[in-house]
SEFIVO-497024 format. One record per residue (C-alpha): residue in three letters; chain; x, y, z. Coordinates in Angstrom, 3 decimals, padded with zeros to 6 digits, always signed. Each point is the difference from the previous one (the first is absolute). Layout:
<nuros>
   resn   chain         xx         yy         zz
    Ala       A          X          Y          Z
...
</nuros>
This chain:
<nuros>
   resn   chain         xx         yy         zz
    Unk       A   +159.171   +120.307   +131.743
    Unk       A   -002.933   -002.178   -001.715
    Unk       A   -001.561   +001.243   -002.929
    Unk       A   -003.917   +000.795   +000.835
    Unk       A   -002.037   -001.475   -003.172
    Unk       A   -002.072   +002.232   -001.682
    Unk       A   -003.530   -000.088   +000.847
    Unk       A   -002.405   -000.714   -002.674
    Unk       A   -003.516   -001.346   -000.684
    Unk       A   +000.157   -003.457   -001.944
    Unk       A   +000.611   -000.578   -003.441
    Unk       A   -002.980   -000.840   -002.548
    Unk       A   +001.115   -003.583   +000.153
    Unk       A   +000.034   -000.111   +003.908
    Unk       A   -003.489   +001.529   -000.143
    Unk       A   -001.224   -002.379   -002.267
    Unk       A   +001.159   -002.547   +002.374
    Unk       A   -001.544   +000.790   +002.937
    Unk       A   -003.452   +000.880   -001.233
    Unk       A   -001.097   -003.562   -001.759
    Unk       A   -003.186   -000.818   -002.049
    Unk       A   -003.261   +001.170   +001.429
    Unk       A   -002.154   -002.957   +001.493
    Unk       A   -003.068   -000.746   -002.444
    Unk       A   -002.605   +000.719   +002.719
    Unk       A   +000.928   +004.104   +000.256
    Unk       A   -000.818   +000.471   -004.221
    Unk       A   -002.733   +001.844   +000.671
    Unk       A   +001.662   +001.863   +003.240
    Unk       A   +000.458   +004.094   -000.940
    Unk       A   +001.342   +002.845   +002.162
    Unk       A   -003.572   +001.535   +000.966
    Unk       A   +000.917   +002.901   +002.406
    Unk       A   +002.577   +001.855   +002.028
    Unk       A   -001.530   +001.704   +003.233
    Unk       A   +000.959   +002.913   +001.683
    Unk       A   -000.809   +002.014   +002.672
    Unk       A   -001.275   +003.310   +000.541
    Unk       A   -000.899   +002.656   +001.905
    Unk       A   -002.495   +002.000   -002.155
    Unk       A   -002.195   -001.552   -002.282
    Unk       A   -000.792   +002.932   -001.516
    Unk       A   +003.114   +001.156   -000.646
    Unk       A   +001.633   -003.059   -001.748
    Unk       A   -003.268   -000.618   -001.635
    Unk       A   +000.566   +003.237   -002.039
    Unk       A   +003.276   -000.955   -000.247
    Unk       A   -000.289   -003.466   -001.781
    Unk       A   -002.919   +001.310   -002.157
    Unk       A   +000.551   +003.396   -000.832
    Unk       A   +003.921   +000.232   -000.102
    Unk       A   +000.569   -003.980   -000.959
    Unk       A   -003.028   -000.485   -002.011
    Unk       A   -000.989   -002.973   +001.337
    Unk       A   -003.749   -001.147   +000.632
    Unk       A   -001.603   -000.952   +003.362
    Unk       A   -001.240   -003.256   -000.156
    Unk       A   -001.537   -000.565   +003.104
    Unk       A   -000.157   +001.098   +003.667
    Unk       A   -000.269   -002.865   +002.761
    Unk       A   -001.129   +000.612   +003.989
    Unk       A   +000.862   -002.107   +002.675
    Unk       A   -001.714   +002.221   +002.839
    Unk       A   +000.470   -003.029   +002.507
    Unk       A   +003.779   +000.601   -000.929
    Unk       A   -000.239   +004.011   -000.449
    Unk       A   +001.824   -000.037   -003.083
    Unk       A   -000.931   +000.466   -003.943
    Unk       A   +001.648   -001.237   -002.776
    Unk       A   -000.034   +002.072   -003.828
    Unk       A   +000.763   -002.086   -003.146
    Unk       A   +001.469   +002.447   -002.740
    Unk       A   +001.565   -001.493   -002.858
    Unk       A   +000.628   +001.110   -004.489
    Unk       A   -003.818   -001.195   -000.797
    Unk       A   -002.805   +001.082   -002.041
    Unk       A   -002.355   +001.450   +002.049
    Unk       A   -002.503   -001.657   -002.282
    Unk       A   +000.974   -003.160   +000.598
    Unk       A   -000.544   -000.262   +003.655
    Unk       A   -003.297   -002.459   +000.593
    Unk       A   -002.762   +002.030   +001.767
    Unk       A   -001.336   -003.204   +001.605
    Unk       A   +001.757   -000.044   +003.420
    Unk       A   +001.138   -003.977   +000.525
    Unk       A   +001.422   +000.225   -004.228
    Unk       A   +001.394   +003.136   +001.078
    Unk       A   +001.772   -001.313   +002.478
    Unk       A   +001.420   -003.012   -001.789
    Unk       A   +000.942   +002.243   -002.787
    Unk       A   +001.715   +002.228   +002.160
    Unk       A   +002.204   -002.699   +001.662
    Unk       A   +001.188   -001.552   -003.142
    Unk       A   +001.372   +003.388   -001.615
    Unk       A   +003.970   +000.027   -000.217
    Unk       A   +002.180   +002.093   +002.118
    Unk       A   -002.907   +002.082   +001.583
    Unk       A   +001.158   +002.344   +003.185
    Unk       A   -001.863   -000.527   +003.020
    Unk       A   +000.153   +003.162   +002.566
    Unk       A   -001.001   -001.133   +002.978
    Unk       A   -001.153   +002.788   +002.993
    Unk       A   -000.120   -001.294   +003.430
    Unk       A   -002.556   +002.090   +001.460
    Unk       A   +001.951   +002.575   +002.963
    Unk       A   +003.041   -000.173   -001.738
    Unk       A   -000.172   +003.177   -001.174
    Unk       A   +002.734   +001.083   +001.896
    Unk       A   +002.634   -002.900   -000.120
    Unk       A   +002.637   +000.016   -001.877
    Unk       A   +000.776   -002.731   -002.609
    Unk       A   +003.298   -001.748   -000.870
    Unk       A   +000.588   +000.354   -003.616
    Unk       A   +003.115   -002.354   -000.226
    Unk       A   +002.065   +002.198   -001.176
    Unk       A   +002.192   +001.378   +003.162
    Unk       A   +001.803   -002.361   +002.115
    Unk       A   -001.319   -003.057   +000.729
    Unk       A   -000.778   -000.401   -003.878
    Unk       A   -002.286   -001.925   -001.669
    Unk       A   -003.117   +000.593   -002.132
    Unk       A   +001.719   +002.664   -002.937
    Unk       A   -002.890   +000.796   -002.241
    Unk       A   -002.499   -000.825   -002.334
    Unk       A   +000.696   +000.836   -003.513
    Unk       A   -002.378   +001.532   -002.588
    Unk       A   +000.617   +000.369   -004.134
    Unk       A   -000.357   +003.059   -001.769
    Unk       A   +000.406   +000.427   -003.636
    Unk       A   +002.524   +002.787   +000.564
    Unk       A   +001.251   +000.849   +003.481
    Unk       A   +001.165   +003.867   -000.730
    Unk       A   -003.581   +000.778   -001.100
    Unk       A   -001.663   -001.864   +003.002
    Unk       A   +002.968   +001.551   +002.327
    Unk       A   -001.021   +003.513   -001.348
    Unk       A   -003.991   -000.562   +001.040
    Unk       A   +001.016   -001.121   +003.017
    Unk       A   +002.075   +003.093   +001.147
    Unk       A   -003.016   +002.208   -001.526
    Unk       A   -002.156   -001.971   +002.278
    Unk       A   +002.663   +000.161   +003.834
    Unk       A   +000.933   -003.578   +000.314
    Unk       A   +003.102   -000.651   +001.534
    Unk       A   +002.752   -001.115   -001.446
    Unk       A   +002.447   -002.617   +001.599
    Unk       A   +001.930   -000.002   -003.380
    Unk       A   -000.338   +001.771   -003.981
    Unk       A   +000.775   -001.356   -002.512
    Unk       A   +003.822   +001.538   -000.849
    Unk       A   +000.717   -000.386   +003.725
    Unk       A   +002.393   -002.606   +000.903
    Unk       A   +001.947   -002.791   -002.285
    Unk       A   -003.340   -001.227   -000.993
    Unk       A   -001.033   +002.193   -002.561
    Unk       A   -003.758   +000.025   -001.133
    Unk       A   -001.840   -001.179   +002.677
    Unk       A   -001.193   +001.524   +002.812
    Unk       A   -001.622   -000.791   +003.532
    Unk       A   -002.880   +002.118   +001.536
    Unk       A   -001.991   -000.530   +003.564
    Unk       A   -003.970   -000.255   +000.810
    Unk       A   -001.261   +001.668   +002.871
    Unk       A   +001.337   -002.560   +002.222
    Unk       A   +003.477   +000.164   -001.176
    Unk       A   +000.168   -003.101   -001.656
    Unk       A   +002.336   -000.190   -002.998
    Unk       A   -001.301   -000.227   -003.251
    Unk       A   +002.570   -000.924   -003.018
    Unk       A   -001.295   +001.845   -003.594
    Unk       A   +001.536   -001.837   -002.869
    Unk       A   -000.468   -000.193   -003.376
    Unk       A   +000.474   -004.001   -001.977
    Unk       A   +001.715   +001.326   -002.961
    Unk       A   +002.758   +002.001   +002.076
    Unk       A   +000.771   -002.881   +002.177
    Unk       A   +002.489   -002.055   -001.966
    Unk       A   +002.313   +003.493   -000.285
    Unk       A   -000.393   -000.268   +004.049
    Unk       A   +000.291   -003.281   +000.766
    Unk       A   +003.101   -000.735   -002.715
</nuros>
């Protein structure tokens, strides 16, 4: 009988490889948003402000579309032009803001958070400066967990869900090289 090779993801060398040098022209590129969608803006705007901490940005509608689209992102309030075109453009060159969009009547559908069969989005990560104390808040405040942080071989991180069930990984930087090593 043949020996089945073990499966594995590629080394750091083979990585290296296959990724090359960045063209010149996308310098100034930068990851600006990840969008998902939801049911209840209410809901998952508490959720993202009041359990997350993050700030709303900005709120877009598109009533010739029926949807709306809510910029949160880690921001100082203060910051945040109150002129409405600098507004904008400051709002859409912030790094890694979230984008919830709500398609108006979809109150009632149910999304696919890519993590049951077929899989593919995961999560979105956010950094805490220590995930037991933010893990404790958020079982004093009812969020569910999908995984805390002693669960599983991957001690000291954990995953929660927003209203919509999408997964959201709580890590904190200085714990990460015990995980990943």
């Amino acid at each position: 009988m043949a020996k089945v090779p073990e499966v594995c993801g590629l080394s750091n060398e083979e990585a290296a490889a296959a990724c090359g040098e960045p063209d010149a022209s996308t310098k100034d590129f930068v990851l600006q948003q990840t969008m998902l969608r939801i049911k209840d803006p209410k809901k998952s705007l508490a959720f993202y402000t009041q359990v997350l901490g993050m700030t709303f940005l900005h709120k877009y509608d598109f009533p010739s579309m029926k949807f709306s689209l809510y910029f949160l992102g880690y921001e100082d309030k203060k910051d945040i032009p109150t002129d409405e075109k600098e507004a904008t453009a400051w709002m859409f060159s912030r790094k890694a803001t979230i984008e919830l969009t709500h398609n108006w009547g979809s109150e009632e559908k149910c999304y696919h958070n890519g993590n049951s069969d077929p899989r593919g989005f995961g999560h979105i990560g956010i950094a805490v400066p220590d995930v037991y104390t933010a893990c404790k808040r958020f079982e004093e405040l009812g969020v569910t967990f999908v995984k805390k942080p002693d669960d599983g071989k991957m001690k000291g991180l954990a995953f929660i869900q927003d209203p919509d069930g999408y997964w959201i990984e709580i890590l904190s930087p200085n714990n990460m090289l015990d995980i990943v090593s």
